[in-house]
C-alpha positions as CSV (number, residue, x, y, z in Angstrom):
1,X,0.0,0.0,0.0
2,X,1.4,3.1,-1.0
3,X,2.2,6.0,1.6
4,X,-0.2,9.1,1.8
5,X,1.7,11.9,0.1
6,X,3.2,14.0,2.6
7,X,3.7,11.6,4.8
8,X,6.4,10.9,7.0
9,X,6.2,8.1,10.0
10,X,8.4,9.7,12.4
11,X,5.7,12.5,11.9
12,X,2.4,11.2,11.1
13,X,3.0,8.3,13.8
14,X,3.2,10.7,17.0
15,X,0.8,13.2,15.3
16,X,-2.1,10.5,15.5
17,X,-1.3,9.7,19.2
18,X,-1.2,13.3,20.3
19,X,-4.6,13.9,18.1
20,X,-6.0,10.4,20.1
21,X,-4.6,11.8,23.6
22,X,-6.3,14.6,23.1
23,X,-9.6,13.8,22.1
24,X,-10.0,10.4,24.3
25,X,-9.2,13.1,26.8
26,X,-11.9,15.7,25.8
27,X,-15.0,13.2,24.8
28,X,-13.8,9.3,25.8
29,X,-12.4,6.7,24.0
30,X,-15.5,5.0,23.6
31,X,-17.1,8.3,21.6
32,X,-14.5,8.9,19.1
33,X,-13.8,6.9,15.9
34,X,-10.6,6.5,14.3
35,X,-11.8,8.8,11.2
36,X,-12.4,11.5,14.1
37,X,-8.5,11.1,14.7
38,X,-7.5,11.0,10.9
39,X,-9.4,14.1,10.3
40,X,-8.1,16.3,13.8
41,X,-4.5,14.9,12.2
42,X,-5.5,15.6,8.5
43,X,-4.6,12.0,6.7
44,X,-7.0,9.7,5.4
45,X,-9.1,7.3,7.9
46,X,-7.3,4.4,6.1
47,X,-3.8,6.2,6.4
48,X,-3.7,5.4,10.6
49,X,-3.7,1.8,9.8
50,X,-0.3,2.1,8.8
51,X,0.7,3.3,12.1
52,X,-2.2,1.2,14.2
53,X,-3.7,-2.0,14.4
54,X,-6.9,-0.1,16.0
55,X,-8.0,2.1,18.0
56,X,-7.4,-0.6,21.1
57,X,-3.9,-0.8,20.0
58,X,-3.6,3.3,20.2
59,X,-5.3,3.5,23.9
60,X,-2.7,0.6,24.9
61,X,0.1,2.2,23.7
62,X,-0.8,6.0,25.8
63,X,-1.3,4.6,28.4
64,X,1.5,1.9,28.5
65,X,3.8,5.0,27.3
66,X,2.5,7.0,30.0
67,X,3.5,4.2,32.2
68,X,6.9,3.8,31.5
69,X,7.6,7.5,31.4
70,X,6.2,7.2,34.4
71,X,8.4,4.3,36.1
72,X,11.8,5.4,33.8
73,X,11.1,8.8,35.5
74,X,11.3,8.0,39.2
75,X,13.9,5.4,38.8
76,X,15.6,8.3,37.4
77,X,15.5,9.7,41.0
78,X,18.8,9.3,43.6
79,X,17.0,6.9,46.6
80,X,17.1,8.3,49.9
81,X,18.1,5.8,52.9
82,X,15.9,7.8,55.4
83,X,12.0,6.8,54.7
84,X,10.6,10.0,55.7
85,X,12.9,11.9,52.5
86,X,12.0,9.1,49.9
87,X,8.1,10.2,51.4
88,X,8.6,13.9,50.5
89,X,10.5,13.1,47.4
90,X,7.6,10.7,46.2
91,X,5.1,13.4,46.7
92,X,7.1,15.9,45.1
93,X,8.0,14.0,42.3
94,X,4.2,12.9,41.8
95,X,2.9,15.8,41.4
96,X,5.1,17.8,39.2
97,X,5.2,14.7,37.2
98,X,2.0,14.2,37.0
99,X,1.0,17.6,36.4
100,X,2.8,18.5,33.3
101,X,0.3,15.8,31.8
102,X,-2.8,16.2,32.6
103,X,-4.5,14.2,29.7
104,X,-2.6,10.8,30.1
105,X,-3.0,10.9,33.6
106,X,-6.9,11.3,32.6
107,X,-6.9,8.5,30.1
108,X,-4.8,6.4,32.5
109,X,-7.3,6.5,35.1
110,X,-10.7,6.6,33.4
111,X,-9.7,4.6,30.2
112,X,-8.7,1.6,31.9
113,X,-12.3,-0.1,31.8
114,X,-12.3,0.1,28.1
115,X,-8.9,-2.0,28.0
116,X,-9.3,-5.8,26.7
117,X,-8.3,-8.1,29.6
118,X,-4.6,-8.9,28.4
119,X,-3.8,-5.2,27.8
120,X,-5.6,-4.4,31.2
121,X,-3.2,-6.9,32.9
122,X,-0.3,-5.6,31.1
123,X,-1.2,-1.3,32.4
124,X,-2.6,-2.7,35.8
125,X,0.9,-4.5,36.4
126,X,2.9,-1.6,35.1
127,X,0.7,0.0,38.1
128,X,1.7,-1.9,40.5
129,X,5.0,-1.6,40.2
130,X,4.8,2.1,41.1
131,X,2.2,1.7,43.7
132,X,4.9,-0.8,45.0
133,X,7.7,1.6,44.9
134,X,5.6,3.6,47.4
135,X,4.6,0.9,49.2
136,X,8.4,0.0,50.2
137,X,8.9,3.5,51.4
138,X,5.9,3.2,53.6
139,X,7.0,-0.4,55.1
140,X,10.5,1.0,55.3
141,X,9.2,4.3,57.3
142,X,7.0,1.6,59.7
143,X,9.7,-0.8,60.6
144,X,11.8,2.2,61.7
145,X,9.4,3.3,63.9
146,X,8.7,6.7,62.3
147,X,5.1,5.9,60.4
148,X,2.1,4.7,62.0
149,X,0.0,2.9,59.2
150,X,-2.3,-0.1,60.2
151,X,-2.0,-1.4,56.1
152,X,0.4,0.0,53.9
153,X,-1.5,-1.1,50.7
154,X,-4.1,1.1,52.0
155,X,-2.1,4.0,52.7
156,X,-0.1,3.1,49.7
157,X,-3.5,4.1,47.2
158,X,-4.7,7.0,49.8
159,X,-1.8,8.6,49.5
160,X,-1.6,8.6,45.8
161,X,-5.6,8.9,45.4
162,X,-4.8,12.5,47.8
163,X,-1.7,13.1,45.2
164,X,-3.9,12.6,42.1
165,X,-6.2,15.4,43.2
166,X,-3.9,18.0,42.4
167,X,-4.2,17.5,38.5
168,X,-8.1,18.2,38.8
169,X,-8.0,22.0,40.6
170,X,-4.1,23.4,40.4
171,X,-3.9,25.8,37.4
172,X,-0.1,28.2,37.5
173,X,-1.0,32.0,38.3
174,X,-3.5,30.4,40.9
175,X,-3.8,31.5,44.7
176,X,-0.6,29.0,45.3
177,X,2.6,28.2,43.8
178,X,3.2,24.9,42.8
179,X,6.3,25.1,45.5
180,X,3.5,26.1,47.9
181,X,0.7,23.3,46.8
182,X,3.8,20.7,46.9
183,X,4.7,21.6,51.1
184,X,1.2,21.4,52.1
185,X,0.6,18.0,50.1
186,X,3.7,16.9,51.7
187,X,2.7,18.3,55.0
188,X,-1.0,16.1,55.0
189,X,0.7,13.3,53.8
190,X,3.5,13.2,56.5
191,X,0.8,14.1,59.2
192,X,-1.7,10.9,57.9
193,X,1.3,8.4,57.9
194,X,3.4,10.1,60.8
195,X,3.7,8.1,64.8
């Protein structure tokens, strides 16, 4: 099959997945149709299928590239030995991380239902291993005497369940800096887990 003229796939490729980000963002994966994407993109409805299986296929691969931006990012980070300092930086990081993407972090969450089961277990497992990275601070910060948590799996999702609720009210120019928003997330978090 010949390519569409003017087309490029180290273009056209990451064109149609910001186009998809940004309308399974705006309306749901479930309400838009892949010629919705080759038209916001400007190619031919049959064009994507050069780049795509399907439109199951495109939601995997957000959110599985949101997930290992994700984990690639905070292994990126220097490990603290003190529990209470790998807490602060995991808040930090979460947010700021999380923030600068506001529509994978949508998809990521609300998209996950319209996943087939193997690509579900594949994102959900890719989940876990970041809810487990918090976990390990948590079980690290218990045994040394300085959290109080009755279960840290708990803890582990109401910590990031508090963190995720930053990306639904902060906008920049706001009443707080994102410095100030950061301490006082990191001040209720320390205070919920603290003995």
């Amino acid at each position: 099959m010949a390519r569409t003229q003017g087309s490029h796939s180290d273009i056209t490729g990451p064109r149609i997945r910001k186009a998809a980000l940004g309308l399974f963002a705006r309306h749901g994966y479930a309400a838009v149709s892949m010629r919705q994407i080759a038209a916001e993109v400007g190619v031919q409805a049959g064009a994507l299928y050069n780049y795509t299986p399907d439109k199951q296929s495109l939601l995997f691969r957000l959110m599985n590239e949101h997930m290992q931006d994700l984990l690639s990012a905070y292994g990126e980070l220097g490990r603290h030995a003190d529990a209470s300092e790998a807490l602060r930086q995991f808040v930090g990081f979460h947010i700021r991380f999380h923030l600068e993407r506001p529509d994978e972090v949508f998809i990521a969450y609300m998209e996950l239902r319209n996943l087939t089961p193997e690509n579900f277990a594949d994102i959900e497992g890719l989940r876990r291993s970041y809810e487990n990275a918090l976990e390990a601070i948590l079980r690290q910060g218990q045994e040394a005497g300085l959290f109080d948590i009755t279960d840290t799996k708990i803890a582990t999702l109401a910590v990031i369940a508090m963190l995720n609720g930053v990306m639904t009210w902060y906008r920049a120019g706001g009443r707080l800096s994102l410095d100030e928003v950061e301490r006082i997330y990191w001040d209720m978090v320390r205070k919920s887990v603290s003995a």
